[in-house]
TORZALUM-20548 format. One record per residue (C-alpha): residue in one letter; x, y, z. Coordinates in steps of 0.1 Angstrom, whole numbers, plus 2048, in hexadecimal, padded with zeros to 3 digits. Layout:
residues N
+----+-----+-----+-----+
! aa !   x !   y !   z !
+----+-----+-----+-----+
!  A !   X !   Y !   Z !
...
+----+-----+-----+-----+
end
This chain:
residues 166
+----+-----+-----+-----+
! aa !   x !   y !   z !
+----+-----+-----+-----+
!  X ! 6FF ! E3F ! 2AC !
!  X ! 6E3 ! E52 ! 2BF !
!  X ! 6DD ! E4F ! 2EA !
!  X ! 6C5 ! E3A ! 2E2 !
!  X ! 6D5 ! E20 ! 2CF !
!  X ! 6F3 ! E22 ! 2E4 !
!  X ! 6E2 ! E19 ! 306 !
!  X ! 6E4 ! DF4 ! 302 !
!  X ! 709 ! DF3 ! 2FC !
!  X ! 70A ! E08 ! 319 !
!  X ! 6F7 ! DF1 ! 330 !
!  X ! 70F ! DD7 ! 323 !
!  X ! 72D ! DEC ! 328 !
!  X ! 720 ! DEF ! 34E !
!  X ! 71C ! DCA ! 353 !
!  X ! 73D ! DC5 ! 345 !
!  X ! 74D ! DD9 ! 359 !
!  X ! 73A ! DCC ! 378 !
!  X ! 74E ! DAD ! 36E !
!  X ! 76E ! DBA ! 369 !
!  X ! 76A ! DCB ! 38A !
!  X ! 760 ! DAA ! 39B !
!  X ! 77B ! D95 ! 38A !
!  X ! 796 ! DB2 ! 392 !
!  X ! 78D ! DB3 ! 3B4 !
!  X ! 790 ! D8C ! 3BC !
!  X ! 7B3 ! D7D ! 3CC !
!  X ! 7D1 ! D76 ! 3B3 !
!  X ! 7EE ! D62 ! 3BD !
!  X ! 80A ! D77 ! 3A8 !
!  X ! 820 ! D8C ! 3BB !
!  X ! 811 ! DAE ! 3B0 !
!  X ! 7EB ! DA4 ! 3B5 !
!  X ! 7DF ! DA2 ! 399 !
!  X ! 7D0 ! DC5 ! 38D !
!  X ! 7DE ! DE6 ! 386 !
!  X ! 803 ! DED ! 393 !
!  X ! 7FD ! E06 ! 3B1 !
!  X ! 7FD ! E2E ! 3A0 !
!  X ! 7FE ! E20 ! 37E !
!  X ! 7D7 ! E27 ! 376 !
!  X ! 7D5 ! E06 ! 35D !
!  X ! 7C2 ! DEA ! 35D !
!  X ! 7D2 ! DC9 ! 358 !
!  X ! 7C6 ! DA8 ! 35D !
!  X ! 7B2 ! D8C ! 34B !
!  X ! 789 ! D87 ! 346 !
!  X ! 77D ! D67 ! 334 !
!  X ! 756 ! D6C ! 32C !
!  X ! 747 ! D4F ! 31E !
!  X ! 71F ! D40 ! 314 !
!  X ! 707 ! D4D ! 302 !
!  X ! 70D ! D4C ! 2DA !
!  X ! 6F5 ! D68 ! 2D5 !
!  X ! 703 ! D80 ! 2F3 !
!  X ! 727 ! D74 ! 2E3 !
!  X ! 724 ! D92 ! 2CD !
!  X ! 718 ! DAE ! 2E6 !
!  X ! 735 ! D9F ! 301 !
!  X ! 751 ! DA1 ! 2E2 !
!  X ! 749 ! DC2 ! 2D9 !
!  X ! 745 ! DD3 ! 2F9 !
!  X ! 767 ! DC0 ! 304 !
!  X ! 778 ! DD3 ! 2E0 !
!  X ! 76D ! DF1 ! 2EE !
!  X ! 77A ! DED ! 310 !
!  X ! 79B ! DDB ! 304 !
!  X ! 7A1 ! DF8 ! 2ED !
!  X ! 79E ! E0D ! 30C !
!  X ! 7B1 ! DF5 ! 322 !
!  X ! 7C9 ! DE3 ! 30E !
!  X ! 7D9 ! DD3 ! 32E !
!  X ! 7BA ! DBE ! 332 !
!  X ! 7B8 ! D9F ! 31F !
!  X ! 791 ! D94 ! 318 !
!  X ! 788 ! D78 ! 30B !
!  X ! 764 ! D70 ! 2F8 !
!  X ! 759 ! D4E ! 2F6 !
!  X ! 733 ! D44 ! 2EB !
!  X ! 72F ! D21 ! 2EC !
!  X ! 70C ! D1E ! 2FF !
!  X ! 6FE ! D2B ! 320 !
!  X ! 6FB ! D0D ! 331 !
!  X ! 71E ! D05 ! 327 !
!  X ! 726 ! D27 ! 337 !
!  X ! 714 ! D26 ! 356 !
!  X ! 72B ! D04 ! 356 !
!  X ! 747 ! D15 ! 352 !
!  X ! 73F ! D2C ! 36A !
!  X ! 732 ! D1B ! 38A !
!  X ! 754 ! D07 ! 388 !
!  X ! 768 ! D2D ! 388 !
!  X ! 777 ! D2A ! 369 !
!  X ! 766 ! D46 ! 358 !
!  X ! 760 ! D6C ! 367 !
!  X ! 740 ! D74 ! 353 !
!  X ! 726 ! D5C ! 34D !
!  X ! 714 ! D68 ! 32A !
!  X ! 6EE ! D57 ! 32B !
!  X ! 6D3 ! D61 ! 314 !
!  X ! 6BA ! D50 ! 336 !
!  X ! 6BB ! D54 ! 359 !
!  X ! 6CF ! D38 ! 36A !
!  X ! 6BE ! D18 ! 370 !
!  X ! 6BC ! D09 ! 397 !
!  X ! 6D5 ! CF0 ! 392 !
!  X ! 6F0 ! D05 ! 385 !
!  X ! 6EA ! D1D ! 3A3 !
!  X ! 6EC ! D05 ! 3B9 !
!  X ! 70D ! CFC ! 3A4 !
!  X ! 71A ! D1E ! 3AC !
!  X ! 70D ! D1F ! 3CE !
!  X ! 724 ! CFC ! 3D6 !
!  X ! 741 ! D0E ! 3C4 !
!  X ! 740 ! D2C ! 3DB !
!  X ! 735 ! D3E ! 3BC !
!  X ! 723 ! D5E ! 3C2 !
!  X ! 715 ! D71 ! 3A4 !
!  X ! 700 ! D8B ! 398 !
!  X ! 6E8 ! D8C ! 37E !
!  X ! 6E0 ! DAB ! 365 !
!  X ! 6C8 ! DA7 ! 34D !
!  X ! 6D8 ! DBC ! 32D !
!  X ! 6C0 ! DB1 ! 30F !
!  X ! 6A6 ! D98 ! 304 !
!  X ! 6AE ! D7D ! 2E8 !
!  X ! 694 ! D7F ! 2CF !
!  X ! 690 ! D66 ! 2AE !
!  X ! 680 ! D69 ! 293 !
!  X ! 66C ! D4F ! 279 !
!  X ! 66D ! D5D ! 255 !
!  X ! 665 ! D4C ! 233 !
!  X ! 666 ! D57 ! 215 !
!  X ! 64B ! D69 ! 206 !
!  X ! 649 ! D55 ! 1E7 !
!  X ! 641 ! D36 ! 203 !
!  X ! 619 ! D31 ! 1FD !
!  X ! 615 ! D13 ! 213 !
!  X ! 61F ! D28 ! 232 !
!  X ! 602 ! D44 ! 23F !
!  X ! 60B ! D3F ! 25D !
!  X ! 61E ! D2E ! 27B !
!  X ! 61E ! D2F ! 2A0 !
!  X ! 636 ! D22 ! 2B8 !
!  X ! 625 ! CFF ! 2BA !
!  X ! 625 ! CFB ! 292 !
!  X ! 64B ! D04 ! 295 !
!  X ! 654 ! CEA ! 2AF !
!  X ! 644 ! CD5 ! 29D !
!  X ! 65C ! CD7 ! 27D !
!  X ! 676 ! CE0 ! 290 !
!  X ! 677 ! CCF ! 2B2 !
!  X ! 68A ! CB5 ! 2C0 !
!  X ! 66E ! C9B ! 2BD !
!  X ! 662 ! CA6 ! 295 !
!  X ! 664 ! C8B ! 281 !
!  X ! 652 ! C88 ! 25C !
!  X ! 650 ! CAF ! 255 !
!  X ! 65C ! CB1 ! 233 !
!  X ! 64F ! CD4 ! 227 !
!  X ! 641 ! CF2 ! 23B !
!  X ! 61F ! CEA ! 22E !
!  X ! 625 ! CCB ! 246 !
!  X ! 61C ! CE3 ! 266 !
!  X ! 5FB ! CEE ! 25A !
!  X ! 5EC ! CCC ! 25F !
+----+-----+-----+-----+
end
């Protein structure tokens, strides 16, 4: 893999680690603290990352990776939504908070009445794309209103693509 190419994971790696970091340093009510035994050099604890479906995949791999390196960490990946993790995480049970959008006032507010203090790092920008098949003649083209329209909550009698060219 070229520099290049490898400078997201990296970025990802970094904020990861941020979290482990910020989650390793925090108060544990076990006799040894929690941590890495004094003079041992190993990491050992727990981080549960949870949110985003489509940073799911970015967060699993990096935390292979650093579990392959760490094996005393246990890291656990869970994607179902971001609002569901910003729940999750404004109530403490989570350590990283995937979102594919910056948090929303009420759930910083959430955190703020929790006693919550985060940071956020930007690591990539969803993107989605619309493709049809090539063969489709009835679609020459559509822009973001034709595809809420066939697509959004409120569409009702689209039966075709051609339907969004009216």
């Amino acid at each position: 893999m070229t520099n290049e190419r490898r400078w997201p994971l990296r970025l990802v790696a970094a904020a990861l680690a941020v979290g482990l970091a910020a989650a390793a340093c925090g108060g544990s009510d076990d006799a040894g603290g929690g941590g890495a035994a004094p003079g041992d050099g190993e990491l050992s604890g727990e981080i549960a990352i949870s949110g985003s479906s489509t940073v799911e995949p970015i967060s699993t791999l990096v935390a292979q990776k650093f579990s392959s390196e760490n094996p005393g960490v246990a890291i656990s990946v869970d994607g179902p939504g971001t609002g569901d993790g910003f729940e999750l995480f404004c109530k403490g049970e989570i350590d990283v908070s995937d979102a594919s959008r910056a948090i929303e006032p009420e759930e910083a507010a959430a955190c703020k009445d929790a006693g919550i203090d985060y940071v956020e790092l930007k690591v990539g920008i969803d993107g989605i794309t619309v493709l049809t098949s090539p063969e489709n003649d009835e679609v020459a083209c559509l822009d973001f209103h034709d595809l809420y329209a066939l697509l959004g909550p409120e569409s009702e009698g689209f039966e075709s693509w051609a339907d969004a060219n009216g």
